[in-house]
C-alpha positions as CSV (number, residue, x, y, z in Angstrom):
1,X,78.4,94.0,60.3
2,X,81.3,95.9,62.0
3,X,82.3,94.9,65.4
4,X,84.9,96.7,67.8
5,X,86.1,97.4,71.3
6,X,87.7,100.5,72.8
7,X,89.6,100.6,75.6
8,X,91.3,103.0,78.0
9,X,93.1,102.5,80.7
10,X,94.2,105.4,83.5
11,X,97.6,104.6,85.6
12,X,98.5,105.7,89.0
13,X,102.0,106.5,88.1
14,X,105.0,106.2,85.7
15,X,105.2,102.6,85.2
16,X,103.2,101.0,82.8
17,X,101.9,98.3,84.9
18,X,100.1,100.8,87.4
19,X,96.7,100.3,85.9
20,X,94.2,101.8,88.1
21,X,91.3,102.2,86.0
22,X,90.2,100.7,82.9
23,X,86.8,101.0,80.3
24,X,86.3,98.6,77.5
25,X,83.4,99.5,75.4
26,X,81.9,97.3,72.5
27,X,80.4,98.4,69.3
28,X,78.3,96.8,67.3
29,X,76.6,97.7,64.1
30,X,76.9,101.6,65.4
31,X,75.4,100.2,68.8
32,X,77.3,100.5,72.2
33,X,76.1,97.2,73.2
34,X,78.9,96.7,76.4
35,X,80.1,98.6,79.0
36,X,83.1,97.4,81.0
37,X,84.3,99.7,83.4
38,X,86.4,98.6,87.1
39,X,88.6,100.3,89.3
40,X,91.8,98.6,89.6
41,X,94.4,98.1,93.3
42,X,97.6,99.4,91.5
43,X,100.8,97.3,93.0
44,X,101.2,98.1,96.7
45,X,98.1,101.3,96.0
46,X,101.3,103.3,95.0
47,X,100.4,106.7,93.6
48,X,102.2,109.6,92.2
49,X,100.5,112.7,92.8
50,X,100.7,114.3,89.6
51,X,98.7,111.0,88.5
52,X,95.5,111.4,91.0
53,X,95.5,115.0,90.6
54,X,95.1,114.3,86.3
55,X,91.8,111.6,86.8
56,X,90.7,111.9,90.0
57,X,91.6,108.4,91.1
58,X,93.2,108.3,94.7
59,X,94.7,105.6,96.7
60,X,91.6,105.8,99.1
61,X,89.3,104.9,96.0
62,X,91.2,101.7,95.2
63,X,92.1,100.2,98.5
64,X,89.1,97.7,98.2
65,X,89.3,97.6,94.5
66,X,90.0,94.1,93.0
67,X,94.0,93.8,91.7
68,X,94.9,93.1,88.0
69,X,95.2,89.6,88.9
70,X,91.1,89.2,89.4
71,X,90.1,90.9,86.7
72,X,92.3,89.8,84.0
73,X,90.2,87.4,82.6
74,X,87.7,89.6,82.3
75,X,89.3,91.8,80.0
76,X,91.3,89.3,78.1
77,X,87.6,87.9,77.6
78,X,86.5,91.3,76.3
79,X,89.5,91.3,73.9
80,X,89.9,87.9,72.7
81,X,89.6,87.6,69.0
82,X,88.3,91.4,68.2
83,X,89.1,94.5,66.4
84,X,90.6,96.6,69.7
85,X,90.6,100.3,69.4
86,X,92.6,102.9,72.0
87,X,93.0,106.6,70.9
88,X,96.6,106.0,71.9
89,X,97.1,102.1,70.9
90,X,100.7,102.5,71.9
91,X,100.1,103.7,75.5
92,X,97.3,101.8,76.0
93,X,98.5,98.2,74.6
94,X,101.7,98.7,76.8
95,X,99.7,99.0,80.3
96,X,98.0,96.0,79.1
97,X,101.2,94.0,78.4
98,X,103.1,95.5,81.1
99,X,100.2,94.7,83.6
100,X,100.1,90.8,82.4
101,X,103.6,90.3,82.6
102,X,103.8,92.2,86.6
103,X,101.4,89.1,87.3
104,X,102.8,86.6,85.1
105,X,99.7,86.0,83.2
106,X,100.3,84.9,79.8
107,X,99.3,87.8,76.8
108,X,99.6,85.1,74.2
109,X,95.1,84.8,73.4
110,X,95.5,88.6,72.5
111,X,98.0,89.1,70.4
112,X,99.7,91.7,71.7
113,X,102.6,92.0,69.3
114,X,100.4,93.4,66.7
115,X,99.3,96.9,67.0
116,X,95.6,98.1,67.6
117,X,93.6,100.3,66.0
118,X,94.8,103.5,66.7
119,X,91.9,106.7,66.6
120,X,95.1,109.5,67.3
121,X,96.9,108.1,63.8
122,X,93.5,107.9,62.4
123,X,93.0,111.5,62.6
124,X,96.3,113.0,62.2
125,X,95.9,111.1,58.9
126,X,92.4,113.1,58.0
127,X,94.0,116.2,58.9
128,X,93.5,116.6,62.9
129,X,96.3,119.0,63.8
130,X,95.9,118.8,66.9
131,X,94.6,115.0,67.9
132,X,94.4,114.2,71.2
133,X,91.6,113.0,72.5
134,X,90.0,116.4,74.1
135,X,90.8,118.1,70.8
136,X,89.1,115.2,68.1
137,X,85.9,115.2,70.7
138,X,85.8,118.8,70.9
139,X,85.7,119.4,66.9
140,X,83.4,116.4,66.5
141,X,81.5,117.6,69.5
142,X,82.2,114.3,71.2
143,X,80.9,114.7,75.1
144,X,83.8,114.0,76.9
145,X,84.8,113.6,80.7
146,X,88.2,113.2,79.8
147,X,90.8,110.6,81.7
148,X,87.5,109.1,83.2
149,X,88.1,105.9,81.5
150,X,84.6,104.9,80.5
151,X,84.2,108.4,79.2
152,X,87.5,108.2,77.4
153,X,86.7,104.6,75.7
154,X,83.3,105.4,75.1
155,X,84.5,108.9,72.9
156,X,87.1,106.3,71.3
157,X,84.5,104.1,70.0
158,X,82.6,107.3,69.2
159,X,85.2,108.6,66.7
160,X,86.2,105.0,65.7
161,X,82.5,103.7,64.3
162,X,82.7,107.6,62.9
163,X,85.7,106.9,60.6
164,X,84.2,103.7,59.6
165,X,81.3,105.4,58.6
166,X,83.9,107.7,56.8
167,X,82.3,111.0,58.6
């Protein structure tokens, strides 16, 4: 039985805490079998242009959107004692830190000091050269709507359960 999640989150500007999207999809036995996906009220709906223009995600769209505060649990839920997948671990694994420490919520049930499973090493390692996430889904023909964060973390889990089934 193999069990994962993917995540992805997006970020309304250069700090790591900014999450203003995020997608956790889990896969079971080849099966999407969760969908997890919630807009996020970056601190003070601060956005940097170049951000919104890249997903699509405004400051109008989060006004009403719950903080990282309320929906923390929610994803440390999802992530508590799993295999966690991001096609960019490092990226992905810092928002999440960076996020819990803005709020001063504690990271210790995830284990954060010890790296994901990471799909971009994954298929530089098989010979990708280019592996981005656009470029792996195009070759694989992966459907992607990329920086949409479900799309994104659905396509990781997609190339993830892919390598485990070594094709």
């Amino acid at each position: 039985m193999s069990r994962f999640v993917a995540i992805d989150f997006e970020t309304a500007s250069y700090s790591s805490f900014s999450a203003c999207a995020v997608a956790i999809v889990t896969m079971e036995n080849h099966i999407v079998t969760d969908r997890y996906y919630t807009l996020i009220q970056p601190p003070n709906n601060y956005y940097i242009e170049k951000f919104c223009e890249l997903h699509g995600i405004y400051p109008k769209d989060t006004l009403n959107a719950p903080n990282f505060y309320d929906i923390a649990s929610d994803i440390i839920n999802r992530l508590q004692d799993e295999v966690v997948v991001a096609h960019n671990e490092g990226f992905d694994r810092q928002v999440l830190k960076a996020a819990l420490a803005y709020y001063d919520l504690s990271a210790s049930p995830l284990r954060l000091d010890k790296k994901w499973e990471c799909t971009v090493k994954i298929y530089r390692k098989k010979g990708f050269k280019k592996a981005n996430l656009k470029a792996c889904c195009e070759q694989l023909d992966i459907p992607l709507n990329h920086h949409n964060a479900l799309s994104d973390a659905e396509a990781c889990a997609t190339l993830y359960d892919r390598h485990l089934r070594n094709f």
